[in-house]
VOGU-3710 file (C-alpha; in Angstrom, 3 decimals, decimal comma):
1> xxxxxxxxxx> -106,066/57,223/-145,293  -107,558/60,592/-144,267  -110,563/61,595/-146,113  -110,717/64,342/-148,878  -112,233/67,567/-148,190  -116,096/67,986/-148,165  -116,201/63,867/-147,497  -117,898/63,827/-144,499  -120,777/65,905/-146,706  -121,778/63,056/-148,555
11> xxxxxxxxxx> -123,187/61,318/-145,124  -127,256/62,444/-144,484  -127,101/65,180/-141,600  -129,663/65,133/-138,945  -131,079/68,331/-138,557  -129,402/70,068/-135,310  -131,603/72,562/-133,805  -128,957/75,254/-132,274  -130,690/76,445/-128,882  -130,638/80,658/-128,686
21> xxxxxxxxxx> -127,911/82,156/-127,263  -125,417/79,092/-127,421  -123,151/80,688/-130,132  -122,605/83,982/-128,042  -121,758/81,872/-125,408  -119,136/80,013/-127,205  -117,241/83,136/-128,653  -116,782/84,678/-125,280  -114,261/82,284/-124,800  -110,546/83,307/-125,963
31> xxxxxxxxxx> -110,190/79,801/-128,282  -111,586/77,116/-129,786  -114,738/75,504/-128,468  -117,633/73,539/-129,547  -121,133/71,843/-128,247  -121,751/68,023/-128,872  -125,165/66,712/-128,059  -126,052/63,052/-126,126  -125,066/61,292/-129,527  -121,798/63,126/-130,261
41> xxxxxxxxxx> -122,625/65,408/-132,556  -121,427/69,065/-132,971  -124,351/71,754/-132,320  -122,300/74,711/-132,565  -118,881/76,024/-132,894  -117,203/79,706/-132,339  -115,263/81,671/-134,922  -112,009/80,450/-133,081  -112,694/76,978/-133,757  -113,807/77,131/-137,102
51> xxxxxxxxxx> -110,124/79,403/-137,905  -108,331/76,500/-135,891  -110,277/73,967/-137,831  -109,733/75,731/-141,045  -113,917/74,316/-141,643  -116,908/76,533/-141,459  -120,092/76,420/-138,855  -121,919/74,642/-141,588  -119,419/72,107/-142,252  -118,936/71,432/-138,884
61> xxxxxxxxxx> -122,420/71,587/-137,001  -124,798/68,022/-137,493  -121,441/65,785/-137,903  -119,816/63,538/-135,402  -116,895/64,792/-133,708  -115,214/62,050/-133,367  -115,499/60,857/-137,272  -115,173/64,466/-138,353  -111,586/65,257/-136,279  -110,013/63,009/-134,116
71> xxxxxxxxxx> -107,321/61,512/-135,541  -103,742/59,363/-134,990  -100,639/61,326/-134,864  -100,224/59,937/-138,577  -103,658/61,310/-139,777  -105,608/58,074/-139,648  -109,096/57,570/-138,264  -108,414/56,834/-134,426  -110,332/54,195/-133,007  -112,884/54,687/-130,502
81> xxxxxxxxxx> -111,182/52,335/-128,048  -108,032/54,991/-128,430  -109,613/57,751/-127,872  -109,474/59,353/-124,291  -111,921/61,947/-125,147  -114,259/59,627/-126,205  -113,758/57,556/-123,474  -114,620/60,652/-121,262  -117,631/61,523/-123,303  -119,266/58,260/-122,750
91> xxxxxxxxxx> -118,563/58,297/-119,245  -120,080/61,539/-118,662  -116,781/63,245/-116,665  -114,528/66,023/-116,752  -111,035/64,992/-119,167  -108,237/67,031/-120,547  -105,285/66,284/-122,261  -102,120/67,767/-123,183  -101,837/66,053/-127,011  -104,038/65,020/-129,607
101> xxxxxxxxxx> -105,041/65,885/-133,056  -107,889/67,038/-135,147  -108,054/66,946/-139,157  -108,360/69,913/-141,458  -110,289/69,457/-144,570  -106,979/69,641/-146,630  -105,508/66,200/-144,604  -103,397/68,079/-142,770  -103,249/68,175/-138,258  -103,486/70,351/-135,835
111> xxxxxxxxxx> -102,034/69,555/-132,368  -104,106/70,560/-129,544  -104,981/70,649/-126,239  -108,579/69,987/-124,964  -110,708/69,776/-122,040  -114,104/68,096/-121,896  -117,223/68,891/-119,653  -120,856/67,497/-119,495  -123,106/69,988/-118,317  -127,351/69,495/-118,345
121> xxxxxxxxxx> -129,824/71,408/-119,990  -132,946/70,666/-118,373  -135,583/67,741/-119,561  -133,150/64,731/-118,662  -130,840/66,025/-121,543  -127,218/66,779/-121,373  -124,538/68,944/-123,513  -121,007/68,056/-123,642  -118,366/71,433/-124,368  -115,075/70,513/-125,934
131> xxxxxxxxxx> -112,740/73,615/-125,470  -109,452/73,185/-127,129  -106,177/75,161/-128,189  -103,204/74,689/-130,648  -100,846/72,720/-128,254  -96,753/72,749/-127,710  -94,373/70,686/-129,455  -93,652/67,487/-126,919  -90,720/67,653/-125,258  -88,462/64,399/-125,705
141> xxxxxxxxxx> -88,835/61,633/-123,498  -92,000/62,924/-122,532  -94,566/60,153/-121,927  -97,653/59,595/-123,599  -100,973/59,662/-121,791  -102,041/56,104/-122,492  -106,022/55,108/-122,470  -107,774/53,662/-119,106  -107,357/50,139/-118,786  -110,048/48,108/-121,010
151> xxxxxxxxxx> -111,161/44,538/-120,188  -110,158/43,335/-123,703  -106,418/44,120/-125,719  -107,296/45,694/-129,090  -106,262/42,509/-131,145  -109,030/41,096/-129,273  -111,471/43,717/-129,725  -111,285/43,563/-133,610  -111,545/39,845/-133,561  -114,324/40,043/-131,729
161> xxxxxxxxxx> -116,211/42,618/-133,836  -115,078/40,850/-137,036  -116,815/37,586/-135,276  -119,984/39,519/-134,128  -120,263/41,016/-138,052  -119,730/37,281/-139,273  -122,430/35,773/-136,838  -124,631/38,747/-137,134  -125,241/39,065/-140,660  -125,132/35,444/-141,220
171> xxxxxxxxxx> -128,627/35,213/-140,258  -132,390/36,736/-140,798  -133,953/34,638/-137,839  -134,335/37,244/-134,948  -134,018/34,174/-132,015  -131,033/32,594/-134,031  -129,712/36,526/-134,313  -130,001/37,230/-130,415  -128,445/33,118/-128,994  -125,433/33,968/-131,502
181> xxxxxxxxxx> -125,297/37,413/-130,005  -125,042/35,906/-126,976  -122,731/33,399/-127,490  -120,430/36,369/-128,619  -120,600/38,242/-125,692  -120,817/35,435/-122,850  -118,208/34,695/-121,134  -114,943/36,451/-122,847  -116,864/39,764/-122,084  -119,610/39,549/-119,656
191> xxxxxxxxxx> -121,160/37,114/-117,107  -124,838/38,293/-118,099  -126,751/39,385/-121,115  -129,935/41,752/-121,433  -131,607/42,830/-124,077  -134,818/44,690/-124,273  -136,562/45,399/-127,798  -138,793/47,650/-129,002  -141,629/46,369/-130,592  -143,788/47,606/-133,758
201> xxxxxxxxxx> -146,515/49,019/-131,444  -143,634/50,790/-129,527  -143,983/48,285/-126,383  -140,533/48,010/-124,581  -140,189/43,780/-124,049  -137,293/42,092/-122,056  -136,894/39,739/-124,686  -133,418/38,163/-123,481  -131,942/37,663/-119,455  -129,060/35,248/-119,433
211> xxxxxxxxxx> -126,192/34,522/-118,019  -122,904/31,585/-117,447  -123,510/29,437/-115,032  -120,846/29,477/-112,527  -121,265/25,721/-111,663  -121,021/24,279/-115,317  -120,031/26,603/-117,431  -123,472/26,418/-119,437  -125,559/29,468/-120,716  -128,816/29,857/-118,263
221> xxxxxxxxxx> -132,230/31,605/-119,381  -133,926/33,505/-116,619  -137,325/33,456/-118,051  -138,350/34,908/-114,643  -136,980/38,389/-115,418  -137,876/38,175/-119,091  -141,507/39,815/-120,270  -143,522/43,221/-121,136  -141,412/46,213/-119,524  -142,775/50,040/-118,325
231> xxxxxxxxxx> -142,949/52,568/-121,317  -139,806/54,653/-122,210  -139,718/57,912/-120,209  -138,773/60,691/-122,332  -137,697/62,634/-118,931  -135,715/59,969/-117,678  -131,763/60,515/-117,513  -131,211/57,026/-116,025  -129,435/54,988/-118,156  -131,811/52,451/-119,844
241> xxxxxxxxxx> -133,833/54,835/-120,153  -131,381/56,594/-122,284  -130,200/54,073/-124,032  -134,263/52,888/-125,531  -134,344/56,666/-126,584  -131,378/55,924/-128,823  -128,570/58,196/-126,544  -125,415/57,261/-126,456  -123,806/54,338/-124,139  -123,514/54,079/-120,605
251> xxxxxxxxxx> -121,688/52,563/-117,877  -124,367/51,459/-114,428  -124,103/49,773/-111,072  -126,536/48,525/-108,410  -126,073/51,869/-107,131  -127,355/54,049/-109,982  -130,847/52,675/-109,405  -130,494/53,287/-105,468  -132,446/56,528/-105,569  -136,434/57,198/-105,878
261> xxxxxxxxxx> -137,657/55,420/-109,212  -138,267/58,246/-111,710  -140,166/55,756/-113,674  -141,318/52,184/-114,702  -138,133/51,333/-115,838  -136,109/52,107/-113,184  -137,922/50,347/-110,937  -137,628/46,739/-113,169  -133,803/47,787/-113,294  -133,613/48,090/-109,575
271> xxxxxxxxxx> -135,424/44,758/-109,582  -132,734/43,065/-112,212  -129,268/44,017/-110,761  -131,266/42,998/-107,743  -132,077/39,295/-108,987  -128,646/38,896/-110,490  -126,275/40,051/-108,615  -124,597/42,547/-111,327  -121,739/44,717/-110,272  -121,323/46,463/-112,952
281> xxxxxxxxxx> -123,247/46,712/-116,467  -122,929/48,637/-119,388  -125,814/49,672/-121,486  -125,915/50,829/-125,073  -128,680/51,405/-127,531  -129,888/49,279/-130,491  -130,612/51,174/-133,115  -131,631/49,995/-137,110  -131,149/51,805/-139,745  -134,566/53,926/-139,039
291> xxxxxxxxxx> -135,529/53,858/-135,947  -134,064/52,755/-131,941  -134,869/48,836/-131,591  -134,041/48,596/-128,209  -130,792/48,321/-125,848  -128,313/45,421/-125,053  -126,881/45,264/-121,552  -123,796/43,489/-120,715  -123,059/42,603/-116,984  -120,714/41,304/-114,207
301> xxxxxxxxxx> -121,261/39,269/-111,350  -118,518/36,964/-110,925  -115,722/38,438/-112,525  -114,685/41,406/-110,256  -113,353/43,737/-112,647  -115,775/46,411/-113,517  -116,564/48,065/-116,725  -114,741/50,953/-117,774  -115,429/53,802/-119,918  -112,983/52,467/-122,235
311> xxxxxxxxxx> -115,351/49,185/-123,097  -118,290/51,675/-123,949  -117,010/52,163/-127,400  -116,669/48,495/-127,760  -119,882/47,429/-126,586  -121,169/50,133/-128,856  -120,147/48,769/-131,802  -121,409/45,446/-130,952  -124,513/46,387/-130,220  -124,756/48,549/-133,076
321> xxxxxxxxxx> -123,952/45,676/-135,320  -126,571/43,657/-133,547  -129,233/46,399/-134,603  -128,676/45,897/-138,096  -128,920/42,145/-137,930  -131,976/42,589/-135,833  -133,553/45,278/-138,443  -132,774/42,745/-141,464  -134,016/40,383/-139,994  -137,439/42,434/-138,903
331> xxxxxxxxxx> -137,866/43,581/-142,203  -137,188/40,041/-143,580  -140,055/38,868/-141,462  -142,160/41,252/-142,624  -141,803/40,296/-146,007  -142,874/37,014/-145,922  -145,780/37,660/-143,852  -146,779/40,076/-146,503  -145,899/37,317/-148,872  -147,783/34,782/-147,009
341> xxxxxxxxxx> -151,045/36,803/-146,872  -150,802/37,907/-150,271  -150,325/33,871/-151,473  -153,199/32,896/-148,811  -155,456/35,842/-150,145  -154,648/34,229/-153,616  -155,679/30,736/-153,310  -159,411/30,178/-153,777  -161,981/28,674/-151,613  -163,057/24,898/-152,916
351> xxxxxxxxxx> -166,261/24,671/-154,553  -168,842/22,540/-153,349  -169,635/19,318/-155,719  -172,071/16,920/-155,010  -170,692/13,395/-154,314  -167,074/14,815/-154,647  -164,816/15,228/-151,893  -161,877/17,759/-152,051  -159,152/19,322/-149,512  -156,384/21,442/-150,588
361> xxxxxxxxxx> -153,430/22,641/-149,106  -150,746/25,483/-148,967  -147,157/25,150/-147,213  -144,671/28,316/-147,700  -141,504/27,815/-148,247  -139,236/28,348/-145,052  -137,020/31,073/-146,257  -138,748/34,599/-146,898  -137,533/35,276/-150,285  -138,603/32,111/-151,188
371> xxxxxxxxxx> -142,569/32,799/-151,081  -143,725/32,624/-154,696  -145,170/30,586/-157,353  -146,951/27,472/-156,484  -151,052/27,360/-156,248  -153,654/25,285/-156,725  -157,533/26,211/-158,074  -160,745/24,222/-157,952  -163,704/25,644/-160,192  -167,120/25,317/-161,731
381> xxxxxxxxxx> -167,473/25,819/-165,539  -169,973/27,123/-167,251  -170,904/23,718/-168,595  -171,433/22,419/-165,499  -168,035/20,425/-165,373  -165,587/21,249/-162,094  -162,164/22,393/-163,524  -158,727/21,553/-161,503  -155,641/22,764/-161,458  -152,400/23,077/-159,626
391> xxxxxxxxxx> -149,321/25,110/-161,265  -145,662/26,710/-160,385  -144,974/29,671/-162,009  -140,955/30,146/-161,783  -139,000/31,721/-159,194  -139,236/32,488/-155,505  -140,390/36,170/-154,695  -143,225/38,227/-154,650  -143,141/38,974/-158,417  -143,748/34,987/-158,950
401> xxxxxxxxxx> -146,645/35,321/-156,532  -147,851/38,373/-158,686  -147,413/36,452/-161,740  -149,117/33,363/-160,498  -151,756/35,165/-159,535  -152,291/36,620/-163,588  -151,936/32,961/-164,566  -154,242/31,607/-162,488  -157,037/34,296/-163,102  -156,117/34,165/-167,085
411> xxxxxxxxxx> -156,474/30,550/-166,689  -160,170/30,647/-165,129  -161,154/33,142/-167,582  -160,261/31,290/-170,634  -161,325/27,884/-169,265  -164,898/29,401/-168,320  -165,763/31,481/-172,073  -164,291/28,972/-174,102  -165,792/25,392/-173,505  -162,966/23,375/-175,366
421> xxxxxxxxxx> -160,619/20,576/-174,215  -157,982/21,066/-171,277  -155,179/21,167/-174,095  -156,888/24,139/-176,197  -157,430/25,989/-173,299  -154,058/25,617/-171,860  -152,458/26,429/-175,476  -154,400/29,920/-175,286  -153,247/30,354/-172,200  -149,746/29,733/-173,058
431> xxxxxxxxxx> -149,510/32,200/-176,148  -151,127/35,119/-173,616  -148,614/34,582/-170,903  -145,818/35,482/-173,160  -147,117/38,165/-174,785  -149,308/39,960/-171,431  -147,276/38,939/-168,960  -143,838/39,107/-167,018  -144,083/35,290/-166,370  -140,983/34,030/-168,110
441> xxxxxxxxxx> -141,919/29,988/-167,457  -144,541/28,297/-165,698  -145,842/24,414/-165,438  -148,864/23,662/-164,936  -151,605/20,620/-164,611  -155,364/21,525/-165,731  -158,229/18,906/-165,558  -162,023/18,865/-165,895  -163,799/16,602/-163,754  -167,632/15,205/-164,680
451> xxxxxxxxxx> -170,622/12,360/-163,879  -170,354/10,085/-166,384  -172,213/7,044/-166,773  -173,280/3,967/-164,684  -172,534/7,318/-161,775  -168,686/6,977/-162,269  -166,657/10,495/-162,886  -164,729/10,994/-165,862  -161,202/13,103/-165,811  -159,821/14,801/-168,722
461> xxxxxxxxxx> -156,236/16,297/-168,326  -153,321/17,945/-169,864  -149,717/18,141/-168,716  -147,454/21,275/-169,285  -144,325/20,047/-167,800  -145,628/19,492/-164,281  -145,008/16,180/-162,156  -147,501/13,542/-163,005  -151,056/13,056/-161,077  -151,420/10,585/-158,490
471> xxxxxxxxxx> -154,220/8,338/-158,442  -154,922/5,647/-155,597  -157,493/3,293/-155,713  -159,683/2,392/-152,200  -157,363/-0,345/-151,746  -154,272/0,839/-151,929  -153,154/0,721/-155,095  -151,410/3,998/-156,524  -150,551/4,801/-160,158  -148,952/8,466/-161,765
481> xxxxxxxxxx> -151,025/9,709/-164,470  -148,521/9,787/-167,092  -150,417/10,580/-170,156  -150,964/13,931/-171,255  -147,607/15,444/-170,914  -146,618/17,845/-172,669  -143,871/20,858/-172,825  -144,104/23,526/-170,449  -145,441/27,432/-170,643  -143,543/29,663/-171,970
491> xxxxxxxxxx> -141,109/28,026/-174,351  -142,598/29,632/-177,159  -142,386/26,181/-179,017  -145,950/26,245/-180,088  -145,826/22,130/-179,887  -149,222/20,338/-180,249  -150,392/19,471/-176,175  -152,111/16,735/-175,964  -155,215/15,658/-173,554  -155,731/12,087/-171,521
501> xxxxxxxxxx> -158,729/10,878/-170,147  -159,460/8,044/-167,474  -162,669/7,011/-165,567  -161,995/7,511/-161,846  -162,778/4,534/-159,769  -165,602/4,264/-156,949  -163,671/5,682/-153,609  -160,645/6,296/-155,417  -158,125/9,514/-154,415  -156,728/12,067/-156,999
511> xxxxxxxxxx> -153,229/14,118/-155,783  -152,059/16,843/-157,778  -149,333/18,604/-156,293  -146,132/20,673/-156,633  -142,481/19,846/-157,371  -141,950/20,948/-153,484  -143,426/17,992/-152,209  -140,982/15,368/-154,093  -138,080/17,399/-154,808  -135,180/16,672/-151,782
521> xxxxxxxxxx> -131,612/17,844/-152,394  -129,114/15,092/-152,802  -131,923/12,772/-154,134  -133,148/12,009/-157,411  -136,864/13,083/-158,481  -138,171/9,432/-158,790  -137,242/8,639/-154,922  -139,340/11,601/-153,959  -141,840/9,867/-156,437  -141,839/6,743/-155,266
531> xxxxxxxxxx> -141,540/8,208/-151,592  -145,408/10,229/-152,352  -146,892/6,600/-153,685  -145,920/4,594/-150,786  -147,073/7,135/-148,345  -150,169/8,105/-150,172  -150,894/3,924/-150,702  -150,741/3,237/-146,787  -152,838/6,455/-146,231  -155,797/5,845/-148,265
541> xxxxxxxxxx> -158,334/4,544/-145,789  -157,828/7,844/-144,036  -160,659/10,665/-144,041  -159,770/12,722/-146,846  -158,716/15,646/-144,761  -156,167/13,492/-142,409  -154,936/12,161/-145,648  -153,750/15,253/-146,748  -152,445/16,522/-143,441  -150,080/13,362/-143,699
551> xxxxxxxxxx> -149,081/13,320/-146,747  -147,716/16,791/-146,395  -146,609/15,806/-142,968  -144,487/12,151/-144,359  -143,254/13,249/-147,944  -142,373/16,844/-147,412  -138,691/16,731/-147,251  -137,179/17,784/-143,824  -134,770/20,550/-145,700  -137,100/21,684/-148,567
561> xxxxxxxxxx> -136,318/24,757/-149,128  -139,403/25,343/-151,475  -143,441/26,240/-151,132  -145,654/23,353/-152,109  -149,135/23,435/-153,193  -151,466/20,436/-153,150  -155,002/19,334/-154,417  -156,675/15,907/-153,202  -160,413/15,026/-154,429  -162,221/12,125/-153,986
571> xxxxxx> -165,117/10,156/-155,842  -167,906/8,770/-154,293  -167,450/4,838/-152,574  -170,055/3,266/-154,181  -171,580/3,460/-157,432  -175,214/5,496/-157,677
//
């Protein structure tokens, strides 16, 4: 389908600065003609071209060329792998041809002629000038000019960029992202695979050399040639070079890196077809959806057929696709280690109680997105008791930190001004949360903790819909604190809670912990249950520290996909 007038408007324009003089030099000549910079896109057009075009200066300069008006001979969008112009911009050279056709605004053609010509500017830049005329009916029988021969048919081109877009976006894990990539490319396109990234403090880093090996057919790692890289020149018109500035693709050879080193760069490229024996290579750039991420290069060694200009636009694509992937899944990254600091900043340090021993811990989920709600809190009240608590405020994001955060400071505010029972202080809590708050549902276990007599410690709980308390005696015996339970936060039911209390034994172990830690898909909550006693039985003659390490370490399911939070204290051994 060929796109309405004005479409191409509703794309963001980069701003094209037009250097002085270039339009004069453009109407001299007796037809159409326009400027394309490194990337493609038109810098300025002459009066004839814009008549031909039936499009103005302004509608024309800051676009693509090749989206803007190349075209089938039935008006649809021809494919960069058809297109011998394209073909001849990549690879730099001097191209006419007899027939082709560019789109008017309206949907209809015009037939032309063209002939393409790099020329340089100065400053390791270049300028491509497409001059062009209305061209002469075919004569029949005349042969078509068909496209230079390509090292893929075009069935298997678009299978293998509907694969790459499948694998690609399938995943947010930047190592994952790049083996897939190469997996892709390696061997139905290339023998080797480089690519170097740019990172967030603008360092260039060989992050990937491989290639097949010839022997067994395996994928080998040359961790030899991978590592930190020379900066970008922004002189340079070698092709890597090029490519980590974000220009457009280009074909190389041992040969192109033959001549005096202009800069770092060249010289580790010199060094790399070198080491590997590459014939040929292209190289494209890697660009996100703000900013140039780096370049993929695709090689030959032992298959003799070189690269053509035709694969550029191919190779293109795929790397294009790969920056996408790559910037999702930088900017995934990103958000869970904002996540992750903001939960770590969040959870408080342990208070120090005399006689009582206490270790907490924090595991984020695996998944980004799924950073969030669970937390623990250990605190002094005004008293003198120590108050406990470990909650999960629903969902999985950075709002469910943000609320869990409001919960837990509501919590400590209430707990500390009003000196009631755990139940009264967790039923003020409740009616604030839904009227202050965006928390929608959260559970919740809060304790108090205090000497009693004969030097033993007395626990006083209530349940809001959390899993039970474990508590495991010195020898090994383990038992879920059951009573207390009540409905969880949030319901609005206003139902009476209720409070439990139970004198803690000499050496005994409290856990209080999140669903994370007994929740496993495809198993019911009392095996994770009974899973966390067992463990926590045969581990309670460890240090208090080592228990929790293992704990987390045996009962965390393998393919939790959840953050858990945890709080261990112990009492005293002996009696005072």
């Amino acid at each position: 389908m060929v796109e309405p007038e004005g479409a191409e408007t509703l794309r963001e324009r980069p701003l094209i600065v037009v250097p002085a003089g270039l339009t004069d030099v453009l109407e001299a000549l007796g037809t159409g003609a326009y400027v394309v910079d490194d990337e493609g896109r038109i810098m300025a057009a002459n009066t004839h071209a814009e008549r031909l075009l039936a499009r103005s200066a302004e509608d024309l300069v800051g676009q693509d060329a090749h989206d803007l008006l190349h075209r089938g001979p039935h008006g649809r969008p021809l494919p960069r792998t058809q297109c011998a112009m394209r073909q001849a911009f990549h690879a730099r050279r001097t191209a006419q041809a007899d027939e082709a056709f560019f789109a008017r605004p309206d949907g209809s053609l015009v037939r032309v002629s063209w002939l393409i010509t790099p020329y340089a500017v100065g400053g390791g830049e270049s300028r491509t000038l497409v001059v062009f005329h209305p061209a002469e009916e075919p004569e029949e029988g005349r042969p078509s000019a068909e496209p230079e021969s390509e090292s893929l048919t075009e069935l298997e081109r678009l299978a293998l960029l509907a694969e790459t877009t499948t694998q690609l976006t399938s995943t947010l894990d930047v190592e994952e992202a790049l083996r897939r990539l190469v997996g892709l490319v390696v061997p139905r396109l290339a023998d080797w695979v480089i690519v170097d990234l740019i990172t967030e403090r603008d360092e260039v880093w060989r992050t990937l050399v491989v290639h097949v090996d010839a022997d067994g057919g395996g994928v080998v790692r040359r961790e030899d040639l991978q590592g930190p890289m020379p900066p970008v020149s922004e002189e340079s018109p070698m092709p890597l070079s090029r490519a980590l500035r974000g220009v457009a693709s280009t074909l190389a050879g041992p040969q192109t890196y033959r001549r005096a080193p202009d800069s770092g760069i060249a010289v580790e490229q010199r060094h790399l077809f070198e080491s590997t024996g590459m014939h040929s290579a292209a190289i494209a750039p890697v660009r996100g959806t703000r900013a140039v991420l780096g370049a993929l290069t695709v090689g030959r060694s032992e298959n003799p057929k070189p690269f053509a200009p035709g694969d550029l636009p191919l190779i293109e694509d795929i790397a294009r696709r790969a920056g996408l992937a790559l910037d999702n899944a930088r900017l995934y990254q990103r958000q869970r280690k904002v996540a992750e600091t903001m939960q770590n900043h969040l959870l408080p340090q342990l208070p120090r109680v005399p006689d009582l021993q206490m270790a907490a811990r924090y595991l984020p989920a695996p998944d980004a997105s799924q950073v969030g709600g669970d937390w623990y809190d250990a605190f002094q009240l005004s008293d003198g008791a120590t108050a406990l608590a470990v909650g999960d405020v629903v969902g999985h994001d950075l709002e469910a930190a943000a609320g869990m955060a409001q919960v837990r400071n509501m919590l400590r505010a209430y707990a500390w001004a009003q000196q009631e029972s755990p139940s009264r202080i967790v039923t003020r809590l409740d009616q604030a949360v839904q009227h202050i708050t965006d928390v929608t549902m959260a559970t919740l276990v809060f304790a108090r903790i205090e000497a009693a007599e004969a030097g033993q410690w007395r626990l006083t709980w209530t349940n809001a819909g959390h899993p039970p308390p474990l508590l495991i005696s010195r020898d090994g015996l383990a038992d879920y604190l059951t009573d207390g339970h009540g409905i969880l936060m949030g319901t609005g039911a206003g139902a009476p809670r209720p409070d439990a209390t139970v004198l803690l034994p000499p050496g005994s172990t409290l856990v209080l912990y999140t669903d994370g830690l007994v929740e496993d898909p495809g198993h019911t909550l009392d095996e994770g249950l009974n899973r966390l006693r067992r463990h926590a039985a045969a581990l309670a003659h460890r240090p208090l520290s080592a228990f929790t390490d293992q704990l987390l370490h045996r009962v965390r399911p393998t393919d939790n996909d959840d953050d858990v939070a945890l709080l261990a204290l112990r009492t005293p051994d002996t009696l005072r």
